[in-house]
C-alpha positions as CSV (number, residue, x, y, z in Angstrom):
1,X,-10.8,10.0,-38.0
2,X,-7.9,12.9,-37.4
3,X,-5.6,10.5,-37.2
4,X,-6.6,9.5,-40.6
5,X,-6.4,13.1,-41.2
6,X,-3.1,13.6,-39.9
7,X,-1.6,10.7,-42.6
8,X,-1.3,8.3,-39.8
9,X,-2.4,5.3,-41.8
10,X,0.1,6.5,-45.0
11,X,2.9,3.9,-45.9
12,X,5.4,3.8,-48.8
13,X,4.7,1.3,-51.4
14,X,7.7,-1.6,-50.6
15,X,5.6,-3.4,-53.1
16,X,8.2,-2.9,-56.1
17,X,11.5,-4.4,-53.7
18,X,9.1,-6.3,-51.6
19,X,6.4,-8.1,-53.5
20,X,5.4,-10.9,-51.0
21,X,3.7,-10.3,-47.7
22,X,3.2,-12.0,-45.0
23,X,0.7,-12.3,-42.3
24,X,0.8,-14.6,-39.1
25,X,-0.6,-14.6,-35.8
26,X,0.8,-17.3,-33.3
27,X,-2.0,-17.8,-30.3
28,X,-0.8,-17.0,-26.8
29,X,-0.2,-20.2,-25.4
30,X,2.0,-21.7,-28.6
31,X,4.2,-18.9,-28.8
32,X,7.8,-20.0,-27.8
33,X,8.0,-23.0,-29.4
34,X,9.3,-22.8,-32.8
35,X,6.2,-22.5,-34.5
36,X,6.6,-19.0,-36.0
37,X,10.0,-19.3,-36.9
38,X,9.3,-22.6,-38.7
39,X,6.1,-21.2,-40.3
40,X,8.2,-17.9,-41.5
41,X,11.5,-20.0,-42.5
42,X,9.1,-22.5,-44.4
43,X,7.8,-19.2,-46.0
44,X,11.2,-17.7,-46.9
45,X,11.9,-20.6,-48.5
46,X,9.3,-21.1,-50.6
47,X,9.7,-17.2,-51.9
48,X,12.9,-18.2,-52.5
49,X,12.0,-21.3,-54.7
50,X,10.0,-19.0,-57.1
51,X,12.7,-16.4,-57.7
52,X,10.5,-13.7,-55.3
53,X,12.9,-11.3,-54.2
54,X,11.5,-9.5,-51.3
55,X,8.9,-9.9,-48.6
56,X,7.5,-6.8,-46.1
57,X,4.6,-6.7,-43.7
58,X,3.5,-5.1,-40.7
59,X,4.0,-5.5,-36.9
60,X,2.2,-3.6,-34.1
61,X,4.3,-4.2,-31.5
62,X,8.2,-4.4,-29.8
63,X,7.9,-8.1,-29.5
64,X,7.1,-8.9,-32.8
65,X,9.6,-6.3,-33.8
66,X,12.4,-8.0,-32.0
67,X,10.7,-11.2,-33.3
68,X,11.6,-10.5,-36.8
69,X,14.9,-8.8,-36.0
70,X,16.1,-11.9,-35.0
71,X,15.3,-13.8,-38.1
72,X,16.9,-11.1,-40.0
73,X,14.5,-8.6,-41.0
74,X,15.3,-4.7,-40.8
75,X,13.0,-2.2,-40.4
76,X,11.8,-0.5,-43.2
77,X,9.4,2.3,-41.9
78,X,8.1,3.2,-38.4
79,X,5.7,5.2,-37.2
80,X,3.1,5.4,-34.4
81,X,-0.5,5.4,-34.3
82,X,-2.6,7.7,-31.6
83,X,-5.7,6.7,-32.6
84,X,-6.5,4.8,-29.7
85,X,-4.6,6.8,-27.3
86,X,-7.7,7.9,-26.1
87,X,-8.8,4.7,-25.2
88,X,-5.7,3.2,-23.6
89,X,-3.4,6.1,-22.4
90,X,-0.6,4.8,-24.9
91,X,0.2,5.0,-28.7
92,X,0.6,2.4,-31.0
93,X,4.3,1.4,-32.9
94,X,3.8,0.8,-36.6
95,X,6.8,-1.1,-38.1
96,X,6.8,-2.2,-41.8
97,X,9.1,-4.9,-41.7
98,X,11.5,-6.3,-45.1
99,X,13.8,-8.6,-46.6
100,X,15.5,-9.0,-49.6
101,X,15.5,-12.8,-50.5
């Protein structure tokens, strides 16, 4: 809860720029094989197809982060949670990620 308190969990709206979002999770043993870039290429496309002109989301982590740098995201916010530094030693990287389609 202080974290809450703190703002932790406060993100500008990229809604306006960014209407889309995106959400994808890739299980362990299929990552490395094309599948999210196809999935999130397929995606792109589509938004493209119906004149959307932005897509953001959120990653919790530096591989995802260099994940979506690669396919030509930027970084629109970051930040890092603490809520659960008590319960593994380490905080958490926020990144909202964007692109303009």
């Amino acid at each position: 809860m202080y974290s809450y308190f703190k703002g932790e969990f406060t993100v500008p709206d990229f809604s306006r720029e960014y209407p889309a979002a995106l959400h994808i999770n890739i299980a362990s043993e299929y990552r490395g094989k094309m599948i999210g870039s196809l999935l999130v290429n397929h995606f792109l496309q589509f938004l493209k197809e119906k004149k959307v002109k932005g897509i953001h989301f959120g990653v919790l982590s530096e591989k995802a982060k260099r994940f979506f740098l690669k396919l030509d995201f930027e970084i629109l916010f970051s930040e890092e949670y603490t809520f659960l530094r008590f319960i593994s030693g380490e905080t958490l990287p926020h990144y909202i990620m964007g692109k303009k389609l």
